[in-house]
C-alpha positions as CSV (number, residue, x, y, z in Angstrom):
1,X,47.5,25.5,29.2
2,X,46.4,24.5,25.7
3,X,44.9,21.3,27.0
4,X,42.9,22.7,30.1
5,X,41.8,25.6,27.3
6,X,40.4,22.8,25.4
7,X,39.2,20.9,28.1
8,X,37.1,24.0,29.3
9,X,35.5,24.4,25.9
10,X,34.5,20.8,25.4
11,X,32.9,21.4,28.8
12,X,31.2,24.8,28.1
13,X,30.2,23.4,24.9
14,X,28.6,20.0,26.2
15,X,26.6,22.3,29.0
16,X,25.1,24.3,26.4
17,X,24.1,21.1,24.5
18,X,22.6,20.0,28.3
19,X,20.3,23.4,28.3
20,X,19.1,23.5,24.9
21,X,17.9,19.7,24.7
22,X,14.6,20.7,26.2
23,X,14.2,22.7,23.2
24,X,14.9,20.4,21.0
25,X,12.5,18.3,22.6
26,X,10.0,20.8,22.3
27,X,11.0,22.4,19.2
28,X,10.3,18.4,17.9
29,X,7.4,17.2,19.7
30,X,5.7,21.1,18.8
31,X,7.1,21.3,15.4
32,X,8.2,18.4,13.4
33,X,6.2,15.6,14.8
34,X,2.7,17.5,14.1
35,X,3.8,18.2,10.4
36,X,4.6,14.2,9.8
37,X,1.7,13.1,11.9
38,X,-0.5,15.1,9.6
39,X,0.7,13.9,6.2
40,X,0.6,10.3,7.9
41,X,-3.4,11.7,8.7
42,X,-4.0,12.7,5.1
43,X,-1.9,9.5,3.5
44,X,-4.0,7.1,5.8
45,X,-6.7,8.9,4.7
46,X,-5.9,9.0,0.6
47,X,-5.6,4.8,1.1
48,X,-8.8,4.7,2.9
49,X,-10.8,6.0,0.6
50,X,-8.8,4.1,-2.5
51,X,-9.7,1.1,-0.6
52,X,-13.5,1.4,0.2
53,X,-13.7,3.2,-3.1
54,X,-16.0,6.1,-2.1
55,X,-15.0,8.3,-5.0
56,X,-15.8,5.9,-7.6
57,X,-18.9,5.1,-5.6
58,X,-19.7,8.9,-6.2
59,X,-18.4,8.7,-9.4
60,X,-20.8,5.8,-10.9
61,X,-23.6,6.5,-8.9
62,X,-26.3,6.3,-11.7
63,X,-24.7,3.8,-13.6
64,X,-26.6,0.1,-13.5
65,X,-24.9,-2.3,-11.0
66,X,-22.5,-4.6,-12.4
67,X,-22.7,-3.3,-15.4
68,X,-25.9,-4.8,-16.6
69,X,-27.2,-3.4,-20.2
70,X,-29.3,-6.0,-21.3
71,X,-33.0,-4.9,-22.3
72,X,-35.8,-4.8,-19.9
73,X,-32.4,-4.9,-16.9
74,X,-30.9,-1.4,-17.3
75,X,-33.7,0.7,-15.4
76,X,-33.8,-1.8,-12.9
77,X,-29.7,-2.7,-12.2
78,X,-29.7,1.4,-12.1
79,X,-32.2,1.7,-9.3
80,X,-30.7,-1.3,-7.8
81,X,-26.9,-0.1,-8.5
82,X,-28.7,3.5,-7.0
83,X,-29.7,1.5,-3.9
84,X,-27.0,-0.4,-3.1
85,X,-24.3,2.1,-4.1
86,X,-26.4,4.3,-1.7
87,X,-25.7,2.0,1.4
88,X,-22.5,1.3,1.1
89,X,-21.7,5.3,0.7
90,X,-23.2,5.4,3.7
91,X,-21.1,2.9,5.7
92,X,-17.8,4.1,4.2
93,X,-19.0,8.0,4.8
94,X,-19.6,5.9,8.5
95,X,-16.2,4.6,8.7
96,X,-14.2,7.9,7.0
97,X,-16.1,10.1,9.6
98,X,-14.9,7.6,12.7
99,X,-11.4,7.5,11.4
100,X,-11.2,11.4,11.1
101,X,-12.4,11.5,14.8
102,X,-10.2,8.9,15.7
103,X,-7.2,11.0,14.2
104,X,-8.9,14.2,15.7
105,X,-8.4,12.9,19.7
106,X,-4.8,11.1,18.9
107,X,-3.7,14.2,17.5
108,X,-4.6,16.5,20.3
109,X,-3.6,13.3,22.8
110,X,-0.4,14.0,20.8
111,X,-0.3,16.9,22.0
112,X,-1.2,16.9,25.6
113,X,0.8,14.1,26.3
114,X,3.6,16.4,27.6
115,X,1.7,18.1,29.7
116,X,-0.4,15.0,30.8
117,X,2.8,13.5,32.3
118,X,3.6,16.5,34.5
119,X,0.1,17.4,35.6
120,X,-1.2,14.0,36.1
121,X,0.6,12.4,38.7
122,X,-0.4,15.7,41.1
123,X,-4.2,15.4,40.3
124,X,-6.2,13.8,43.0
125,X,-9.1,11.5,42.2
C-alpha cells in the first residue's frame, strides 16, 4: 500500500509539473526575459556611447581640436574642433538613434514571437 501511495504522488505531483510548464514558459518569456533584455539594451547602449565618445564630444565641444594653444591657432582649431566635433555628433547621434530603433523592433519581435508561431502558419498570403 505504502508503495502504490507513493507511486500515486510522484504521479500527481509530475502532472501538476506537466500543467504549470506553460506558465513557466510564460511567466519567463513575459517576465524575466524582458527585464534582462532591457539591461542588455541599456549596457549595449552605455558601451556604445563610451565607444563613439558622444559625451565627451558634448563635453569638449568649444574646446580647440587636438588641443592646439599656440598663438594665431586657438580661434581657428576651435572653430575647426566646433566643425568637426559637430559632424561626428551627428553621425554618432545617427548611429545611437538606428541602434535604439533596432532594439525598439527586436524587443517587441521579442515579444510577438509567441504569438507569431501560432498565428502564422493559419494566415493565408
Amino acid at each position: 500500500m505504502q508503495f502504490a501511495s507513493k507511486i500515486l504522488t510522484l504521479i500527481v505531483l509530475s502532472m501538476q509539473k506537466i500543467f504549470a510548464f506553460p506558465l513557466y514558459i510564460l511567466k519567463f518569456w513575459y517576465l524575466e526575459a524582458p527585464k534582462q533584455l532591457l539591461s542588455f539594451f541599456i549596457s549595449l547602449d552605455k558601451a556604445f556611447l563610451g565607444v563613439f565618445s558622444l559625451p565627451l564630444m558634448l563635453k569638449t565641444f568649444f574646446r580647440p581640436w587636438k588641443n592646439e594653444y599656440r598663438e594665431g591657432l586657438v580661434g581657428f582649431s576651435i572653430f575647426m574642433g566646433v566643425v568637426i566635433k559637430s559632424l561626428f555628433i551627428l553621425a554618432d547621434l545617427v548611429l545611437f538613434i538606428g541602434l535604439i530603433i533596432f532594439e525598439i523592433i527586436l524587443f517587441i519581435g521579442f515579444l510577438i514571437w509567441p504569438f507569431a508561431t501560432f498565428v502564422l502558419p493559419f494566415v493565408k498570403l
